[in-house]
N, C-alpha and C positions, 0 to 999 in steps of 0.2 A: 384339394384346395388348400390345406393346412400346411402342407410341404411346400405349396409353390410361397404362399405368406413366410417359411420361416426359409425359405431361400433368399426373398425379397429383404429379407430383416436382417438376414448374415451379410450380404452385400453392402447393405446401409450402416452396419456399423464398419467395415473393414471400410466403408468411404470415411468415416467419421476418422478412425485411426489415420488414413493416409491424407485427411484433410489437416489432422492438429499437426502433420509431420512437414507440411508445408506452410500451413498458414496459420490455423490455431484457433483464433475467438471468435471469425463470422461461425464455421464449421459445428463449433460447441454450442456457441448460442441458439442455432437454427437446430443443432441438433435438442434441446432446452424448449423448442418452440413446439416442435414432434414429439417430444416425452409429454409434454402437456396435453398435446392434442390425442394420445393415448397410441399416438402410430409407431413409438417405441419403446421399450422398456427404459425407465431413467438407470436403473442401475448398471445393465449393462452399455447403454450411451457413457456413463461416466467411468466405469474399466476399460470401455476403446477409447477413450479422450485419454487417459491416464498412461494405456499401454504406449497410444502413441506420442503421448508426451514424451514416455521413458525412450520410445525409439529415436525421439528427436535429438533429445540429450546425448544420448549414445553418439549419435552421427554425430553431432556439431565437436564432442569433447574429443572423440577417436581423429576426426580432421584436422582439429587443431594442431593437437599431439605428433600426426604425420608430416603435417605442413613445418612444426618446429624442427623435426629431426632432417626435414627432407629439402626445405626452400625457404628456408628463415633467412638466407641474405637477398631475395627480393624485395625488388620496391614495394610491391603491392602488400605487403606483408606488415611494415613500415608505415604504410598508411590505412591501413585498419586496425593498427597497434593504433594509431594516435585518434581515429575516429569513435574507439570505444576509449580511450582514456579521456577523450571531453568528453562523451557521455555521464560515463563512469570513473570521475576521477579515482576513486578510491579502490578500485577493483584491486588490489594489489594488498591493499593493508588491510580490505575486509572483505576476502572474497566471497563469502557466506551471503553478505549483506547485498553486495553487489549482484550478485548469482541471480538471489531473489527477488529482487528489485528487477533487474532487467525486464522478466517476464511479463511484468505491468505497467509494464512503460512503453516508450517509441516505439512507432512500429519498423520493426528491419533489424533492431539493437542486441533483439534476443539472442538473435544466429551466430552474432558477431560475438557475444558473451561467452557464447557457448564454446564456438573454435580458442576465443581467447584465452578460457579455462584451460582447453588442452593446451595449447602453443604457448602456456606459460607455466604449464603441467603443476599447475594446484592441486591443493593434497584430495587425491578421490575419494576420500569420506566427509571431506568438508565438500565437496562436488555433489557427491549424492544425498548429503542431507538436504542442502541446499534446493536443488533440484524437485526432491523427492517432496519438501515440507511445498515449496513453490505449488508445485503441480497438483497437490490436493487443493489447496485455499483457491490456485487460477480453477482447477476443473469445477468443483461447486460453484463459486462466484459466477462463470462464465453460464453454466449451467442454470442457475438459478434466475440470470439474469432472463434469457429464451425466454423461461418457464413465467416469469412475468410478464417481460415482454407479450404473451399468447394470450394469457390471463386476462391481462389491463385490453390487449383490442379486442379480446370476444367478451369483455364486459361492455368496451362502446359500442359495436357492433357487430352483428352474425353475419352479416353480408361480405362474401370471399371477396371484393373489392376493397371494401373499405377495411376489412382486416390487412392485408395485404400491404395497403397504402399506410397505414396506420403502424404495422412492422417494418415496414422501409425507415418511417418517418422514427421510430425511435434506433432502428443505427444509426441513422446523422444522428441524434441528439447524443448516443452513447460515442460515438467517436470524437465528436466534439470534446466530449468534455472528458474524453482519456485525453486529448492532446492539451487538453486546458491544463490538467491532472500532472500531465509530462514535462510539462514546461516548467509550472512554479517548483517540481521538484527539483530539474535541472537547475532553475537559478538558484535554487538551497546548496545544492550540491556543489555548485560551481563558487557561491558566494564563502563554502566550507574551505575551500582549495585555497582560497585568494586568501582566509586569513593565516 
């Protein structure tokens, strides 16, 4: 029985890695939700968030870097250069700042951060501190977030329903207000540009 549990517990975390590889903060938080509720270990939930952080960064900088050596006079290339430079106007003068930033910001921005580090082939140690300092502060943050998340609805309720209903109802509130979060930073950002 103990083998079939740490079967069940290796698979859950290679979901957790291949979850942050495509999507990221439902993945972590829900895995945050499970550490709480003792169905996994938080430490190792927060080395697969991490590993697959690093595997994401790898991808997105290693495509870029190909993409610049390989199809850099494409359109499409031309217009995702200009959709992360509204984002991120400064990507260029601060890439460190930018890097980090990305992560906690817009959802879809990140990817695009990431190819654009490579396809603008930024210096790799400013890449991976970057990266590296990002993905601790997003893995706990995200992490910690679950872990209350779980906390606050098995404080209002023991009932799997209303837990449930209760964890739905705090992503709308936390996505809300990352995009609330995303926006007044953009118009900083954007307001920095214009002077």
């Amino acid at each position: 029985m103990a083998h079939i549990a740490e079967i069940h517990a290796s698979i859950v975390y290679l979901l957790i890695i291949l979850g942050v590889i495509i999507e990221g903060e439902i993945m972590v938080i829900i895995a945050g939700i499970f550490a709480h509720l003792g169905s996994i270990n938080i430490y190792l939930a927060f080395l697969s968030t991490v590993l697959g952080g690093g595997i994401k960064s790898m991808i997105g900088y290693s495509l870029g870097y190909y993409l610049h050596e390989n199809h850099s006079d494409k359109k499409i290339i031309s217009r995702t250069e200009n959709r992360v430079n509204y984002f991120l106007p400064n990507f260029l003068k601060k890439p460190f700042l930018s890097l980090f930033l990305s992560r906690f910001l817009i959802l879809g921005i990140y990817w695009f951060a990431l190819i654009y580090a490579g396809y603008k082939k930024i210096n790799l140690r400013t890449f991976i501190k970057a990266e590296a300092s990002s993905l601790v502060v997003w893995a706990i943050s995200m992490l910690s977030i679950g872990f209350f998340f779980s906390y606050t609805a098995l404080s209002i309720s023991r009932d799997v329903r209303k837990f449930v209903g209760i964890i739905l109802l705090f992503f709308v509130v936390f996505f809300i207000l990352e995009k609330i979060v995303a926006f007044i930073i953009e118009l900083f950002e954007l307001e920095e540009v214009n002077k």
